[in-house]
C-alpha positions as CSV (number, residue, x, y, z in Angstrom):
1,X,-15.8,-72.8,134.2
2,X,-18.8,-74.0,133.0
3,X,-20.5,-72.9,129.3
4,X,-23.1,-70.2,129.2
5,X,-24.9,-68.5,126.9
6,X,-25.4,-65.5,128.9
7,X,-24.4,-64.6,132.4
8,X,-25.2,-62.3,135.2
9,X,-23.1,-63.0,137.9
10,X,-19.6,-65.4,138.6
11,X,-18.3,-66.1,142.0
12,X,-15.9,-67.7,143.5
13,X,-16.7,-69.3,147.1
14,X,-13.7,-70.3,149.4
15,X,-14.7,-74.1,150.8
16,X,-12.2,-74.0,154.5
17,X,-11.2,-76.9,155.9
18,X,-14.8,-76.5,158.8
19,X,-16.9,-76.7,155.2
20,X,-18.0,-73.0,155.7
21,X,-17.6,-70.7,152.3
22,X,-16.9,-67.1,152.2
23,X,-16.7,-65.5,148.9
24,X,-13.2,-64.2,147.5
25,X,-14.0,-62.6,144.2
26,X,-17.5,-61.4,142.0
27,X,-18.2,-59.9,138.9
28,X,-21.4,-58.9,138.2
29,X,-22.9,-57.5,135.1
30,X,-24.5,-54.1,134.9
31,X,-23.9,-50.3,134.5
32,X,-21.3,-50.3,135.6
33,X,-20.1,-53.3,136.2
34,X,-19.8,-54.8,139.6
35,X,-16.1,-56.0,140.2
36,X,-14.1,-57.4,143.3
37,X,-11.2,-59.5,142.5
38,X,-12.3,-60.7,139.4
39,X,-12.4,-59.7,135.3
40,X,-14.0,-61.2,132.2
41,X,-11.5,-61.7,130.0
42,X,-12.6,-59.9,126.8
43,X,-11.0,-60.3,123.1
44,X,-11.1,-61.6,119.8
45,X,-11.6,-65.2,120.6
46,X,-14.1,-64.9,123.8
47,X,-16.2,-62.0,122.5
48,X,-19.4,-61.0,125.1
49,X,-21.1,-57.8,125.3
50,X,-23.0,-56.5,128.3
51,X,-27.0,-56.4,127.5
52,X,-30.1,-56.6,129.0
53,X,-32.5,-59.8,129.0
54,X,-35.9,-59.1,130.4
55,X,-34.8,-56.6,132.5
56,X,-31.6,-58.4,133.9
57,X,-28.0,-57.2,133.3
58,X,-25.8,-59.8,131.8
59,X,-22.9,-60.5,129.6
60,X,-23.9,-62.0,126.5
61,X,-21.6,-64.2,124.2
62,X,-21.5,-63.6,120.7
63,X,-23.7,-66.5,118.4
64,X,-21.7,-69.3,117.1
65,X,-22.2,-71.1,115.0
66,X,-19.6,-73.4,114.3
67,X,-20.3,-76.8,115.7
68,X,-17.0,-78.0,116.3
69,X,-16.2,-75.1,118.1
70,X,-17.5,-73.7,121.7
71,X,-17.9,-70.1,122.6
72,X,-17.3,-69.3,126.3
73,X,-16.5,-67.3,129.4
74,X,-13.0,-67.4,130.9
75,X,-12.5,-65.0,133.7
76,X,-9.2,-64.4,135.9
77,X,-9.3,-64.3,139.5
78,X,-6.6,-61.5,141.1
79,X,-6.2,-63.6,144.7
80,X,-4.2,-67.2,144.4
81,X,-6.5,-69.7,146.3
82,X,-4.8,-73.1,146.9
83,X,-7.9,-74.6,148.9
84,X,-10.8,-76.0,147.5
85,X,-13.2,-73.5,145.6
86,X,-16.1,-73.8,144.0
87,X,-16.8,-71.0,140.9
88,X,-20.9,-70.7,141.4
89,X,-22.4,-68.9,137.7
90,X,-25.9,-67.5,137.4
91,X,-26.8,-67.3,133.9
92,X,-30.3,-67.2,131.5
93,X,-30.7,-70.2,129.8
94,X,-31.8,-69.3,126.3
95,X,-33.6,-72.6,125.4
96,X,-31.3,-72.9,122.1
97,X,-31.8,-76.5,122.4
98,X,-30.7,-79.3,119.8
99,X,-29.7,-78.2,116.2
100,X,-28.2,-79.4,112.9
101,X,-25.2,-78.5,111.8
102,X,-26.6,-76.1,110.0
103,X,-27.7,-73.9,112.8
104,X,-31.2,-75.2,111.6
105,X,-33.8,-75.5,115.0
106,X,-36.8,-75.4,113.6
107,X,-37.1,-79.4,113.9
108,X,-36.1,-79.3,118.3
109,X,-38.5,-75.8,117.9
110,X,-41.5,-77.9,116.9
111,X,-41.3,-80.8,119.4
112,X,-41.0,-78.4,122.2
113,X,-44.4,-77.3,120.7
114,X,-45.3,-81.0,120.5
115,X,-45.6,-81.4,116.7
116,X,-43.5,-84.8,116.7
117,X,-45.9,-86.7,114.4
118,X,-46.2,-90.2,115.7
119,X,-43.3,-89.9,117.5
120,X,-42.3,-88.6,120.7
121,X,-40.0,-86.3,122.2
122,X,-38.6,-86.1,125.9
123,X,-36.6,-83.2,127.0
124,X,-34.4,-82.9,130.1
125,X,-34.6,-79.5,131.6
126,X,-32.7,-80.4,134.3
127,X,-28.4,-80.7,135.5
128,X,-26.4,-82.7,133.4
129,X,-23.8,-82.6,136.2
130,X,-23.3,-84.4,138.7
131,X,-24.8,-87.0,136.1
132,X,-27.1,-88.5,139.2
133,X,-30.3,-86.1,138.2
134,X,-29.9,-87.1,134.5
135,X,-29.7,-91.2,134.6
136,X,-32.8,-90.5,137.6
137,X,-35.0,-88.9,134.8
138,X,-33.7,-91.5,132.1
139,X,-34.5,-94.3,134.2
140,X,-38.4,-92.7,135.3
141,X,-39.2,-91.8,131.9
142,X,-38.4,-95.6,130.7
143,X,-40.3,-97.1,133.2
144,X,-43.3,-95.0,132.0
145,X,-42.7,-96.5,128.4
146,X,-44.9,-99.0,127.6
147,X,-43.3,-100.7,124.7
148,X,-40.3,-102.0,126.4
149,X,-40.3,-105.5,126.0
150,X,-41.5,-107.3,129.6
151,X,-38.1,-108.1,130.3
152,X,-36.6,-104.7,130.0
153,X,-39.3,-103.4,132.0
154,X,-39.0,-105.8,135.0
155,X,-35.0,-105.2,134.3
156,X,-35.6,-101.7,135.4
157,X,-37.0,-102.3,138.8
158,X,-34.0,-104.5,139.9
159,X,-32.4,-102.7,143.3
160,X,-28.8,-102.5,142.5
161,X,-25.9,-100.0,143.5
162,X,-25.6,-96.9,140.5
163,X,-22.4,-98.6,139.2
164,X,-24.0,-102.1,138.2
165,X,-25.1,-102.2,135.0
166,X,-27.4,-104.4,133.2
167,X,-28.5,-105.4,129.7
168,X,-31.2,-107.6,128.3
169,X,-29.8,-109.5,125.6
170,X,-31.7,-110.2,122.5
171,X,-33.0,-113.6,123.8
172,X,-34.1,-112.7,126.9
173,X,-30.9,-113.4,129.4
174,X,-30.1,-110.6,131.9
175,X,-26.2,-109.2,132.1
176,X,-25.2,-107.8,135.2
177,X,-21.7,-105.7,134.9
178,X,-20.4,-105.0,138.5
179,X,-18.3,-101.8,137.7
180,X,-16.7,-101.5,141.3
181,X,-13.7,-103.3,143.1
182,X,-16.0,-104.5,146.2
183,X,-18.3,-107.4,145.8
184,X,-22.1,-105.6,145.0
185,X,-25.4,-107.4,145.5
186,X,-28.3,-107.2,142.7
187,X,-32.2,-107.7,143.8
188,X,-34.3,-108.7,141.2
189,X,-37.5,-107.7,141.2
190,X,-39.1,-111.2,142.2
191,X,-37.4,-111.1,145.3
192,X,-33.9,-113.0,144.1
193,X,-30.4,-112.1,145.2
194,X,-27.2,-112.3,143.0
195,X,-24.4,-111.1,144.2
196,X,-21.4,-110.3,141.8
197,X,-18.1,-110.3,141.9
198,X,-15.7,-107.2,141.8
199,X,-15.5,-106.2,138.0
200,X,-17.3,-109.2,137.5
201,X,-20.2,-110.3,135.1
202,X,-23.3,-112.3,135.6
203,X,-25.7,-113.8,133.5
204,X,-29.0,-115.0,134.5
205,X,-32.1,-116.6,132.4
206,X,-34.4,-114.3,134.4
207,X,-35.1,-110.6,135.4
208,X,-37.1,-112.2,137.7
């Protein structure tokens, strides 16, 4: 089960074998609280209390603030499901973003207001799971950076499958990891082809 800061509502969706889901168990938070086949565990080491966030009911986990440790839900489903499931959570996200050790977010507070000096800071407000969403954004935003060098920027554009990799050395040559067992073609963005080799490197004196 995924980590939340707060939560309003967990349920557990049956996936049968035609791909249609029916849900098997819900909790919901509220006064009272909504229940059908499934509890919030609640004791000394999960700690949550049910409160209100602009007007929305939701169970709320206690602050921590140890960073090496992770506060979170764990709830128990009454009804055995051997089938594929999915658990589907809607929670408030709280915007806690980065902080120091410390507990200190003053620093991640004032480049969300855009106070980064002559620096700049790019936050990802999306899914970090599946990771597809993430490296999307990652590879936009770099592409929009215009102090790459020219050979990391033309690197960017090559048309490759997502598990090739590439790196542009310090003298300018191109590596190109094929991270698959399946022989995987590379374009580069001039218009060349290289194909490589099933776990395979390549090196080439162009990104061209």
């Amino acid at each position: 089960m995924r980590l939340l800061k707060s939560c309003a509502v967990l349920a557990v969706l049956f996936l049968a074998p035609a791909l249609r889901a029916a849900e098997i168990a819900r909790w919901q938070a509220g006064k009272p609280v909504k229940s059908r086949g499934m509890v919030l565990v609640k004791n000394g080491d999960f700690p949550w209390v049910l409160s209100s966030r602009g007007g929305i009911d939701v169970a709320a986990l206690a602050p921590n603030h140890d960073y090496y440790r992770r506060a979170e839900f764990v709830g128990h489903v009454s009804r055995q499901v051997s089938s594929p499931f999915w658990v589907v959570a809607e929670y408030l996200d709280q915007g806690y973003g980065p902080q120091s050790v410390e507990g200190d977010q003053s620093i991640a507070q004032n480049w969300q207001k855009g106070e980064t000096g002559k620096g700049r800071a790019i936050f990802f407000l999306g899914e970090a799971e599946p990771p597809n969403e993430y490296v999307e954004f990652v590879h936009d935003q770099l592409l929009g950076l215009k102090q790459l060098r020219p050979e990391v920027q033309r690197a960017l554009r090559i048309e490759k499958p997502q598990e090739m990799y590439w790196s542009v050395l310090e003298g300018g040559k191109l590596a190109l990891l094929n991270f698959t067992n399946h022989v995987a073609q590379a374009r580069l963005p001039g218009g060349r082809a290289l194909a490589v080799q099933p776990y395979g490197i390549v090196m080439t004196n162009s990104s061209r």
